[in-house]
matplotlib code that plots the C-alpha trace (Angstrom):
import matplotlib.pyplot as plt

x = [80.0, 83.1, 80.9, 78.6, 82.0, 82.8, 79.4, 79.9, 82.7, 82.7, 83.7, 86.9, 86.5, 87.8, 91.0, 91.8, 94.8, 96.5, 99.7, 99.0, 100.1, 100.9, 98.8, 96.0, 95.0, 96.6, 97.5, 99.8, 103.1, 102.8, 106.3, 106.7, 108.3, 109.6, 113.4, 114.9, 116.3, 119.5, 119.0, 117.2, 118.9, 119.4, 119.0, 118.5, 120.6, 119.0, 117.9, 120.3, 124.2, 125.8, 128.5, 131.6, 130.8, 129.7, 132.9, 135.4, 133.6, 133.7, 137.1, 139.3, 139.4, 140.7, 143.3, 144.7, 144.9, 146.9, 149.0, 150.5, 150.3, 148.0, 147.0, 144.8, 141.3, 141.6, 144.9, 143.2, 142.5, 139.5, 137.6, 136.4, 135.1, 135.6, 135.5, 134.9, 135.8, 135.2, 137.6, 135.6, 137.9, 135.5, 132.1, 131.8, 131.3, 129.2, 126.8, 124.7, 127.6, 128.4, 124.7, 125.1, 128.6, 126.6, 123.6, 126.1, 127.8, 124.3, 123.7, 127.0, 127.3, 123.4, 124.2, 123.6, 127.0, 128.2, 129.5, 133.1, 133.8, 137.2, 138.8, 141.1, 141.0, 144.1, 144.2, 146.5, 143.3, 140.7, 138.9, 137.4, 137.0, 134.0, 133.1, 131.7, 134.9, 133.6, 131.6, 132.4, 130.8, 132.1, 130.7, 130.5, 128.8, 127.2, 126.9, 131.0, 130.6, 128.3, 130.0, 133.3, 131.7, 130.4, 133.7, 135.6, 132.9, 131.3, 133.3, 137.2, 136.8, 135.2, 137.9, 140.0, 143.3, 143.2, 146.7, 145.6, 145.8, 148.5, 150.1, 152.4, 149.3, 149.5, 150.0, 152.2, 149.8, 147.4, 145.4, 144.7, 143.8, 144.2, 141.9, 139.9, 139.7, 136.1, 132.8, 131.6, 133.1, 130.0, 127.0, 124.8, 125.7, 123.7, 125.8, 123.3, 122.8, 126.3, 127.7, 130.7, 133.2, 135.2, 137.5, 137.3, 139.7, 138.4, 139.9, 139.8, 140.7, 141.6, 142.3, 145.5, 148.2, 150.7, 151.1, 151.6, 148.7, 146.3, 147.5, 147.0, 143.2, 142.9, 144.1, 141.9, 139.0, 139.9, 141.9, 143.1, 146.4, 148.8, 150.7, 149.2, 146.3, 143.4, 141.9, 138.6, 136.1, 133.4]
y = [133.9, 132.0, 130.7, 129.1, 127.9, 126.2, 124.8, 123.3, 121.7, 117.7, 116.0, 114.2, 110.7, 109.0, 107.4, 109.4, 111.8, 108.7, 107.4, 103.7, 100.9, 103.8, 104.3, 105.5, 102.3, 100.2, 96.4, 96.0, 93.1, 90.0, 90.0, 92.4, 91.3, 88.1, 86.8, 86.8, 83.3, 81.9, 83.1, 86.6, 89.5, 91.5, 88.9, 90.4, 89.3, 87.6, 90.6, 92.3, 92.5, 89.4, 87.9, 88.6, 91.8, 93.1, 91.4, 92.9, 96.3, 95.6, 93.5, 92.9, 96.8, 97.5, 94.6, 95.3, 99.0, 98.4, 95.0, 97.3, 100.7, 102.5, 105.7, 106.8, 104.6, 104.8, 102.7, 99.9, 97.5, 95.8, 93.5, 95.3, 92.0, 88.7, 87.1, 83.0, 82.5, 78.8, 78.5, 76.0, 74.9, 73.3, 75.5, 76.3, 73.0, 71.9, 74.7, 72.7, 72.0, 75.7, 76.5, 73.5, 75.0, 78.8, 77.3, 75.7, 79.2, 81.0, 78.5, 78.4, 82.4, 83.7, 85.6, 85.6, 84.8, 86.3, 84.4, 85.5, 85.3, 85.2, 88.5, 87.3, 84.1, 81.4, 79.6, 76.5, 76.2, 76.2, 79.7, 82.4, 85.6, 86.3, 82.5, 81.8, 80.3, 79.9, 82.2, 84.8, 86.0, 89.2, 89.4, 92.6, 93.8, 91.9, 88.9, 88.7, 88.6, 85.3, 83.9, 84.1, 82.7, 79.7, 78.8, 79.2, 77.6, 74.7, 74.4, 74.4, 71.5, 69.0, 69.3, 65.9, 65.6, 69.4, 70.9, 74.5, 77.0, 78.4, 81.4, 82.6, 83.1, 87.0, 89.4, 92.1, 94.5, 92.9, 90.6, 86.5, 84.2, 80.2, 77.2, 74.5, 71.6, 70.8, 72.3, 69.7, 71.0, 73.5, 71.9, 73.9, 71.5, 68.2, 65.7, 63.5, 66.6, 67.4, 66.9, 67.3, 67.4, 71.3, 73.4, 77.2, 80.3, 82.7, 86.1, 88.1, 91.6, 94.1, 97.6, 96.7, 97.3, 95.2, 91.2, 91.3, 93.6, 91.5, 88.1, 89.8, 90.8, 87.1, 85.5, 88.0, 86.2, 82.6, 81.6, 78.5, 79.2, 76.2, 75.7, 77.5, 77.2, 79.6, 82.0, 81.6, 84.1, 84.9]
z = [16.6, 18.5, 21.0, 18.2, 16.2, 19.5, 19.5, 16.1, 16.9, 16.8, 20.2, 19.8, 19.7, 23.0, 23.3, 20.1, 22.1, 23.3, 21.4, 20.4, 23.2, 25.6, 28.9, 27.4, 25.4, 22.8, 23.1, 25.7, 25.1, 25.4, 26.5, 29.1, 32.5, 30.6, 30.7, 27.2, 26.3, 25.4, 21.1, 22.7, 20.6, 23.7, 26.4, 29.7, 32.7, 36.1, 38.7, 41.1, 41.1, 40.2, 43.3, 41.7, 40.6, 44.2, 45.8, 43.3, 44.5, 48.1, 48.5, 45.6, 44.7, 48.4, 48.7, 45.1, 46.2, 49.3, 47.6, 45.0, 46.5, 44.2, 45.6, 42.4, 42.1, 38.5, 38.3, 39.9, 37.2, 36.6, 33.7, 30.4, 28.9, 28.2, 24.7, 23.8, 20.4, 18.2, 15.1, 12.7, 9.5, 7.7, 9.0, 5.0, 4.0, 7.3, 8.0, 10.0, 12.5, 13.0, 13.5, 16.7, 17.8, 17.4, 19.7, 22.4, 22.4, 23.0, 26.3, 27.5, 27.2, 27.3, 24.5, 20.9, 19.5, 15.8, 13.0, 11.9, 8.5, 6.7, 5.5, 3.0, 0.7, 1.0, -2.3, -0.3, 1.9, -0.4, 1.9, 0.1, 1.4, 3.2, 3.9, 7.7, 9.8, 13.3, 16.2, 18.8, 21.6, 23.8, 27.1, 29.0, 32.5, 34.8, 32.4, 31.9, 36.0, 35.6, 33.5, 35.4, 38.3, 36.6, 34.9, 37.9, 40.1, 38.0, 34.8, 35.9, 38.4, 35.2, 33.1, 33.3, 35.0, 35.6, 37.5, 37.0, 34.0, 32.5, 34.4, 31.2, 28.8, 29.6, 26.1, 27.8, 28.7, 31.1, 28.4, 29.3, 26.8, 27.3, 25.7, 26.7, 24.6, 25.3, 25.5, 27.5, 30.7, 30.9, 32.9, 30.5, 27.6, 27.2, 26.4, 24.5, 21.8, 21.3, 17.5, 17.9, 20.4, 20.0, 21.8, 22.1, 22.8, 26.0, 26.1, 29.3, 28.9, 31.4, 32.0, 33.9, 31.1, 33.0, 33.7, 37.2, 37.5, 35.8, 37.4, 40.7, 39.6, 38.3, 41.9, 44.3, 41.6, 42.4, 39.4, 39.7, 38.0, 38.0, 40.8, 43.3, 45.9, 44.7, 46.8, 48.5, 47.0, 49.8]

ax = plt.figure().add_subplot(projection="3d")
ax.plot(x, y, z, "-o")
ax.set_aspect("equal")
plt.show()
């Protein structure tokens, strides 16, 4: 009787086992092995190990090390992120211009950036709470890495009458923050779609928890502080 049960039984149809867009069947993505752009969500950085990261592995580590005679690895400070951040006034009343300053932030960075909002409302201002007031974007990994070697590299030596960055803009416990007063020193930006012209605030956060720490880190990096000769990076 089981072998005639077994007999009875319809075939499965084919393909039928196989979870839908897996290797069995299914529609594969249009996107797959593409880049994400500039507006992607989760963008994905170019392939390999960006330069700066690799030489911070393979030479700055060592020399900080030996410069301030850290025997533990883990007291060797290095960068947790960097943060640009756009303060826009009036981006209530000009929501058009913020969604042009968000875009140059997204080309500049290759990251989606995030509208900050006000937390409390200031009646002398005329701000509500909850109102957009600019953009942020925190960079982290290996695309903090690219960016750092672009601004160093291509953006710092556009910016007019230059005679180096600020070397007191440190918070205390290994922190850097300073301002540019134009976007247009990145190469990314086109100049003939550009609305208006903006500064920004760029954070660069470390693990160092001391100045002299993180202004050493900054140097072996080629920070052009002012005043001094920065260091060729390899």
């Amino acid at each position: 009787m089981a072998e005639q049960a077994k007999a009875a039984k319809p075939a499965a149809p084919k393909g039928a086992g196989a979870p839908k867009g897996g290797a069995g069947g299914g529609k594969k993505s249009k996107d797959k092995g593409t880049t994400g752009g500039a507006t992607d969500p989760s963008p994905k950085v170019r392939e390999g190990t960006p330069r700066l990261q690799a030489y911070y592995v393979n030479t700055i580590r060592p020399r900080l090390a030996k410069q301030f005679g850290l025997t533990n690895p883990n007291q060797i400070p290095q960068l947790v992120k960097i943060v640009l951040n756009v303060g826009m006034g009036d981006a209530s009343k000009n929501p058009k211009q913020l969604d042009a300053v968000a875009e140059e932030m997204a080309i500049i960075s290759g990251q989606r950036p995030v509208i900050t909002r006000a937390k409390k409302a200031i009646a002398n201002f005329g701000l509500r709470a909850g109102v957009p007031v600019g953009a942020r974007v925190t960079l982290r990994g290996p695309r903090m890495y690219e960016f750092l070697d672009r601004f160093i590299s291509l953006a710092v030596p556009r910016i007019r009458d230059f005679r180096g960055l600020p070397n007191r803009s440190f918070d205390g416990s290994g922190n850097y923050t300073f301002g540019i007063k134009e976007q247009l020193i990145f190469p990314e930006i086109d100049y003939d779609k550009v609305e208006k012209i903006h500064g920004m605030d760029i954070t660069i956060v470390t693990t160092a928890g001391r100045d002299d720490l993180a202004m050493g880190l900054l140097k072996e990096f080629g920070w052009p502080f002012r005043g001094e000769t920065p260091q060729k990076v390899a």
